[in-house]
C-alpha positions in Angstrom: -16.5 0.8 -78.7 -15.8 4.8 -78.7 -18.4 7.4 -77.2 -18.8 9.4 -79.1 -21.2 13.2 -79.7 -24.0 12.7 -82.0 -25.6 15.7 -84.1 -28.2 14.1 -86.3 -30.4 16.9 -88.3 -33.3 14.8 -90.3 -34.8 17.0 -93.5 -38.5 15.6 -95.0 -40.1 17.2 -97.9 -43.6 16.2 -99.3 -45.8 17.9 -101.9 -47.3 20.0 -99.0 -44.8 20.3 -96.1 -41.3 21.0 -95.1 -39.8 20.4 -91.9 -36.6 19.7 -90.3 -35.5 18.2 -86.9 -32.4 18.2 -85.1 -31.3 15.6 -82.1 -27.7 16.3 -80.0 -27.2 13.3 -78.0 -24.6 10.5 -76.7 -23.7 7.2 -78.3 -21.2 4.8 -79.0 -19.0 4.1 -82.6 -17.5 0.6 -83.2 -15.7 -0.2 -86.6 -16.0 -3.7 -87.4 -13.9 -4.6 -90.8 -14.5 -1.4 -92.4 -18.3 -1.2 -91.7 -19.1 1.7 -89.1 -21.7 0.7 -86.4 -23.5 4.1 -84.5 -26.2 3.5 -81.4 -27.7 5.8 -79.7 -30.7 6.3 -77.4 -33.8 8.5 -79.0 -36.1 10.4 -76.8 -39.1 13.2 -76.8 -37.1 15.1 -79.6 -37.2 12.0 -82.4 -40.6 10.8 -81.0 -39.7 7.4 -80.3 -38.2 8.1 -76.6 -37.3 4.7 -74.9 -36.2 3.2 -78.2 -32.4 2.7 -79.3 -31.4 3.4 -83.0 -28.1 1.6 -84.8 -27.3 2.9 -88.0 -24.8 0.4 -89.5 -22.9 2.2 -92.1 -20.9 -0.2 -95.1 -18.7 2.7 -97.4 -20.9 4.9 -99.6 -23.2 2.1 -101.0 -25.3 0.7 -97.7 -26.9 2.2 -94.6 -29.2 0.4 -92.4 -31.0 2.0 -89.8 -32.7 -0.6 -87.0 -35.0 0.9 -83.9 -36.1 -1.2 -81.6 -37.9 -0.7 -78.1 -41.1 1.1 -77.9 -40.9 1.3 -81.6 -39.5 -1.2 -84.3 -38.0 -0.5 -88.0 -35.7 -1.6 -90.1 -35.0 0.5 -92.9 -32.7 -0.4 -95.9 -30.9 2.3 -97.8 -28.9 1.2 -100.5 -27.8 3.6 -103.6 -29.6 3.5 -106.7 -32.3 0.6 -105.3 -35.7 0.1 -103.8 -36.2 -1.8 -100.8 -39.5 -2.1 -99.4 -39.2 -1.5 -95.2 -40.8 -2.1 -91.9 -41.6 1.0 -90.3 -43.3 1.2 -86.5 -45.5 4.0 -85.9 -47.2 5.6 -82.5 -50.4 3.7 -85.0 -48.5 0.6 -86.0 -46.1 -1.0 -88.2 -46.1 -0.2 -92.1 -44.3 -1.3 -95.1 -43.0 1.6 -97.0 -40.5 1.9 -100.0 -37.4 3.5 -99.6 -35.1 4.3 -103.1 -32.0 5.8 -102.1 -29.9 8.5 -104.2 -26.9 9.2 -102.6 -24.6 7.9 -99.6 -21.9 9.9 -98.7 -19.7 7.9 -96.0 -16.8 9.9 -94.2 -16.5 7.8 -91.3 -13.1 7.3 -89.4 -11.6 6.6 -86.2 -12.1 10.3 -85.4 -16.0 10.2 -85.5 -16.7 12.3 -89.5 -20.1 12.4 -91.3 -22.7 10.6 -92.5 -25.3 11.6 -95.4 -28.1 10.3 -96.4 -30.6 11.0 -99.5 -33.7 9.0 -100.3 -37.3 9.0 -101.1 -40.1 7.1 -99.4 -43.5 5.8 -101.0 -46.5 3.7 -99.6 -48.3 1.6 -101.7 -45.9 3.1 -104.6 -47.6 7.0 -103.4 -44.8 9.7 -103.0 -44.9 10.1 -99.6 -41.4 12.6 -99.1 -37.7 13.4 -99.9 -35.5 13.2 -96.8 -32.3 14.2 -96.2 -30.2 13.1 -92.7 -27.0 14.5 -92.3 -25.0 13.1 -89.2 -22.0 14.6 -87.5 -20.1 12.5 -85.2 -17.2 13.6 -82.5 -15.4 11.5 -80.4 -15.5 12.5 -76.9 -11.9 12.6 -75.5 -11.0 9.4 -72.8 
């Protein structure tokens, strides 16, 4: 398991808003058989502070994206399909729909980039576009 210099920069559009975050943080990297595994603690700046997020990367096709602690989800992001996901809120847990249009995975040893494309509905209502865009260095030993 590598440390490793986490820039994550999260874009949402919706019919009526725009806005974009950005988190610069610590975590660890582990390859396991070709599939990249990133953890990291959130805090104030995501909104779920005392959480911990793994995004589980396998090549350009699937990314999953698991928080658990003081908030749970599981979100499945798969090109070209729908999965319908758990997703905790500060107001509680809802099911929302999640169709994926493009994974770009360029992962290595060396820490690389991770991107991320996909719409989310509720109750099949558009709910936003999002864009994440993760940039990972490895911090030197």
């Amino acid at each position: 398991m590598e440390q490793i210099n986490l820039k994550l920069r999260s874009v949402l559009d919706s019919e009526d808003d725009h806005s974009e975050t950005e988190l610069m943080t610590e975590g660890t990297m582990e390859n396991d058989g070709g599939v990249w595994k990133i953890t990291y603690e959130d805090s104030d700046a995501t909104g779920f502070e005392g959480a911990t997020t793994t995004i589980t990367a396998d090549g350009d096709s699937m990314v999953s994206i698991v928080r658990t602690g003081t908030a749970n989800s599981n979100l499945v992001i798969e090109t070209g399909k729908k999965h319908f996901c758990l997703y905790g809120t500060p107001f509680g847990d809802i099911t929302v729909g999640i169709f994926t249009h493009k994974i770009e995975n360029r992962l290595s040893e060396n820490g690389g980039s991770l991107y991320l494309k996909y719409t989310i509905d509720v109750n099949s209502a558009y709910m936003s576009d999002n864009e994440i865009y993760l940039d990972i260095t490895k911090l030197k030993s």
